[in-house]
Wavefront OBJ file of the C-alpha trace (Angstrom):
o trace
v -5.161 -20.002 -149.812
v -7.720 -22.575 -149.110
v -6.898 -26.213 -150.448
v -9.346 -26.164 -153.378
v -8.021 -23.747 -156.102
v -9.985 -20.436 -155.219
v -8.241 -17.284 -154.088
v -10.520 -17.261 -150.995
v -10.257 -19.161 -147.965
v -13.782 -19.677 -146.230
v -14.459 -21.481 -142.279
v -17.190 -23.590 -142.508
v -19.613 -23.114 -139.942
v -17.435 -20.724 -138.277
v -17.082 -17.127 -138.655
v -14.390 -14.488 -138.669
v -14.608 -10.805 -137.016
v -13.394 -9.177 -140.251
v -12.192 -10.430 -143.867
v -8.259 -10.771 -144.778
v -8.394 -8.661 -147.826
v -5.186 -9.115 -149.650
v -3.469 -6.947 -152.133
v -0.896 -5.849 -154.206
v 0.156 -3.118 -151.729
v -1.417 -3.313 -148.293
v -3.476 -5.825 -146.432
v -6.965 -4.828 -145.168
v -9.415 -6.045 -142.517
v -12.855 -5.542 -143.611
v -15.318 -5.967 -140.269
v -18.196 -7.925 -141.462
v -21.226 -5.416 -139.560
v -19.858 -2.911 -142.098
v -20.514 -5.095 -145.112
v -23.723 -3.988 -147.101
v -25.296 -3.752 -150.431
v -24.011 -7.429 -151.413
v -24.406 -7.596 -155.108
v -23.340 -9.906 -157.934
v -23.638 -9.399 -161.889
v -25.660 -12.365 -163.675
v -23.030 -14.004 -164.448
v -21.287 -14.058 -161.149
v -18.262 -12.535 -163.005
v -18.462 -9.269 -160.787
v -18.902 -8.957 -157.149
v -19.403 -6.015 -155.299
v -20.156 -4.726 -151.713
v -20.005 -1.613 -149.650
v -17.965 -1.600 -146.360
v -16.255 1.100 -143.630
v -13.218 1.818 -146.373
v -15.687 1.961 -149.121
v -17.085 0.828 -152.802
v -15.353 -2.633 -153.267
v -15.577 -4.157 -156.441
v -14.376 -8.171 -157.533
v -13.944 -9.615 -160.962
v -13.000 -12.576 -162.264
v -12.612 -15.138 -165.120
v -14.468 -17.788 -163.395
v -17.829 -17.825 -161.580
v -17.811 -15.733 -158.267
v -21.088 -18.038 -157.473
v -19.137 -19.545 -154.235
v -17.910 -16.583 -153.243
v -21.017 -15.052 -152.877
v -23.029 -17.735 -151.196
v -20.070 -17.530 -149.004
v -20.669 -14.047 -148.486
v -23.882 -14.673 -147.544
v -23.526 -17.046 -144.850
v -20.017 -14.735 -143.692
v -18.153 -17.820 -143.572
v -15.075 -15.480 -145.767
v -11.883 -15.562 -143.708
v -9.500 -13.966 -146.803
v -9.765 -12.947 -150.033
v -6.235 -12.921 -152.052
v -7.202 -9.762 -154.216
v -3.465 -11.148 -155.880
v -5.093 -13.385 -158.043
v -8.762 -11.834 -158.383
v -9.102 -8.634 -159.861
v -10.193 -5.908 -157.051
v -10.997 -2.424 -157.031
v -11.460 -0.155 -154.026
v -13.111 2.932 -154.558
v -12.123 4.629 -151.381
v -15.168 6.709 -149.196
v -13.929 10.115 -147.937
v -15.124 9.129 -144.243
l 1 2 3 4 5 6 7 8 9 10 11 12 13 14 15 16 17 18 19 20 21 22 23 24 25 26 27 28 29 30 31 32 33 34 35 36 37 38 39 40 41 42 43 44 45 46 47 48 49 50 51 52 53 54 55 56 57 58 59 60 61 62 63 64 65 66 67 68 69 70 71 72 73 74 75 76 77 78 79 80 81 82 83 84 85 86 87 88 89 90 91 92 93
C-alpha cells in the first residue's frame, strides 16, 4: 500500500504494463490495453471496468473519486481488493 491511507498504490507520471489486482484468493495482472468501459456511479462509491478476465466491479465506503482520475491517467500500479470490496464477474473467453 501506498503511504497515504488508500488501498491503491498509484506512480505518478509513470505507468505500469498491467495492474496488481489483489485478493482474497489469487493475485491478478490486469494489462491496461484491455481496460475499457471505465465507469463510476455518482457518488464515486462504485467503480467498474471491463478487462481480458472480465466484468470488474469496486465498491467502497469512501469516495472512489481518486481512483478513478487515476484510472484515467493509468498511473494504477495495485489495487488491494483486501480492503475494497471487488467483484469479478468472470468472461467465458
Amino acid at each position: 500500500m501506498s503511504i497515504n491511507s488508500n488501498p491503491w498504490d498509484a506512480l505518478k507520471n509513470e505507468r505500469c504494463p498491467r495492474i496488481w489486482l489483489i485478493q482474497e484468493d489469487k493475485h491478478i495482472l490486469i494489462q491496461w490495453e484491455s481496460i475499457t468501459h471505465i465507469t463510476a456511479s455518482a457518488d464515486f462509491l462504485t467503480l467498474t471496468f471491463d478487462c481480458e478476465y472480465g466484468l470488474v466491479t469496486i465498491t467502497a465506503a469512501e469516495s472512489l473519486q481518486e481512483l478513478f482520475e487515476e484510472l484515467q491517467l493509468e498511473q494504477i500500479r495495485m489495487i488491494d481488493g483486501r480492503k475494497l470490496k471487488v467483484k469479478i464477474q468472470f468472461s467465458g473467453k
